[in-house]
Each structure stands twice: as structure tokens, then as C-alpha cells.
N, C-alpha and C positions, 0 to 999 in steps of 0.2 A: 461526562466521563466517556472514551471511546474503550472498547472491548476489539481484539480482532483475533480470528479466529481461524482454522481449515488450514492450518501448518499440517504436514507430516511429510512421511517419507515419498520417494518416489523416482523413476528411473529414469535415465537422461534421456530427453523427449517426449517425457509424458506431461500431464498437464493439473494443474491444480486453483481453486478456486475460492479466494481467501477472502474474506467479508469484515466488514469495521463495523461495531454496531454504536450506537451514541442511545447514551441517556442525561438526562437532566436538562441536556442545551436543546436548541433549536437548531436541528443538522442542516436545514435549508440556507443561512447565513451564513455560513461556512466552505471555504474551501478546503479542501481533503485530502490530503498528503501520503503516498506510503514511501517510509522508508526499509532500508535493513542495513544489517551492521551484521560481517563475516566475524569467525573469530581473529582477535589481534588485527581489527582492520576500524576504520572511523566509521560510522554513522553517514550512509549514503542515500541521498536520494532518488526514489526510483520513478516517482510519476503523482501527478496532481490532477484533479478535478475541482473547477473553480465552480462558487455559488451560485451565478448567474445567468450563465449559459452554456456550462456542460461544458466549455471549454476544458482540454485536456493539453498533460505537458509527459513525456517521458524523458528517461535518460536512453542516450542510444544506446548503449547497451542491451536495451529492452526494448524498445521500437521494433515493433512490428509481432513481436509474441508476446506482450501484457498489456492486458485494455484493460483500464479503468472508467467504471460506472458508476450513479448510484440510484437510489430508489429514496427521495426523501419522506414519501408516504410509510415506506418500512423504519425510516431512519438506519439504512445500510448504503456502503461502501464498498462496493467490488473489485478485486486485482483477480483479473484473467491468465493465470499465468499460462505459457504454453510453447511447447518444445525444450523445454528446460532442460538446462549444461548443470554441468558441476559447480560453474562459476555464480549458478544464483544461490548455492548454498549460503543460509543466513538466517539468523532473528528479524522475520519485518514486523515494523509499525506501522499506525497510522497513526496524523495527528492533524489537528486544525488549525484553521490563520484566517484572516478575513482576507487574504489575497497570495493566492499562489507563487510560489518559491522555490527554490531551490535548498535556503539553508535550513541547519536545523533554529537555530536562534528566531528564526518570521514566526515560527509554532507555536500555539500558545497552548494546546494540550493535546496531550497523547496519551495512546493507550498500553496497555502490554503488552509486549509484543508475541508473535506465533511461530513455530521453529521449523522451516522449510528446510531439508535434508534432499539434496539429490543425491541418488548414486545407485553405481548395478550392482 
């Protein structure tokens, strides 16, 4: 089961820091997905962390102000987000795969998602 967490509000160019927690599975086996979905928009992908070597993937949309980490010792999942526009307003997820992707369909579970609100 993933949990994620650290949504709320906040002003365009501030920063916020959203965690994915796992229970039941083995978070190490897993690559680590976050997405979000605007309203009246599809389920997009925002940035991955793979199993085995930290490897990382963003959307450029996001490149270069959201780093994703994780800590498998915690069994957490980190999205850095930072300098944030209007445009990231959304519900994000996280979800897992045994190999990092882009769609939703690779994912085999996810959690609920957290509600990011930019705005002044």
C-alpha cells in the first residue's frame, strides 16, 4: 500500500515537499512513480525513481524544480517540489512498477493521492 502525503496550499514560487510512504511491500524492489491529474485533465506523469540505482526520470515540465528521492531504510519517497506556477496545480500520486515509465497502465499500485493548490 503507498500513502502520499505534504499537499496543500502555497504561493507561486514557493516550495513543497511531498513523501510516498509504503507498507506491506518491499519499497526497495520497486521503482517509484509520481504522478498528478489537474482538474478535467488526464493523469500525467511527473518523475520516477528506479530500484536499483537511484536512477531518475522527469517530465520537462519539471526538470530542474522537482527532485525526486527515496530513503528505503524509511520506506519513503520524496518529490521536491520547487518554485512552483499555477501550472502544477493537481491531485499527485505515487505508484509502483518494477521498471520505470512513463504510463499509467506499467503501475501496479498506487496510493491516494495529495492536493497541491498553487496560488497568491
Amino acid at each position: 500500500q503507498l500513502q502520499a502525503s505534504g499537499g496543500g496550499l502555497v504561493q507561486p514560487g514557493g516550495s513543497l515537499r511531498l513523501s510516498c510512504a509504503a507498507s506491506g511491500f518491499t519499497l526497495d524492489y520497486y521503482a517509484i512513480g509520481w504522478f498528478r491529474q489537474a482538474p478535467g485533465k488526464e493523469r500525467e506523469w511527473v518523475s520516477c525513481i528506479s530500484s536499483s540505482d537511484d536512477n531518475t526520470n522527469y517530465v520537462d515540465s519539471v526538470m530542474g524544480r522537482f527532485t525526486i528521492s527515496r530513503d528505503n531504510a524509511k520506506k519513503l519517497v520524496y518529490l521536491q517540489m520547487n518554485s512552483l506556477k499555477h501550472e502544477d496545480t493537481a491531485v499527485y500520486y505515487c505508484a509502483a512498477t518494477w521498471k520505470c515509465g512513463t504510463g499509467v497502465p506499467q503501475y501496479d499500485y498506487w496510493g491516494q493521492g495529495t492536493k497541491v493548490t498553487v496560488s497568491s
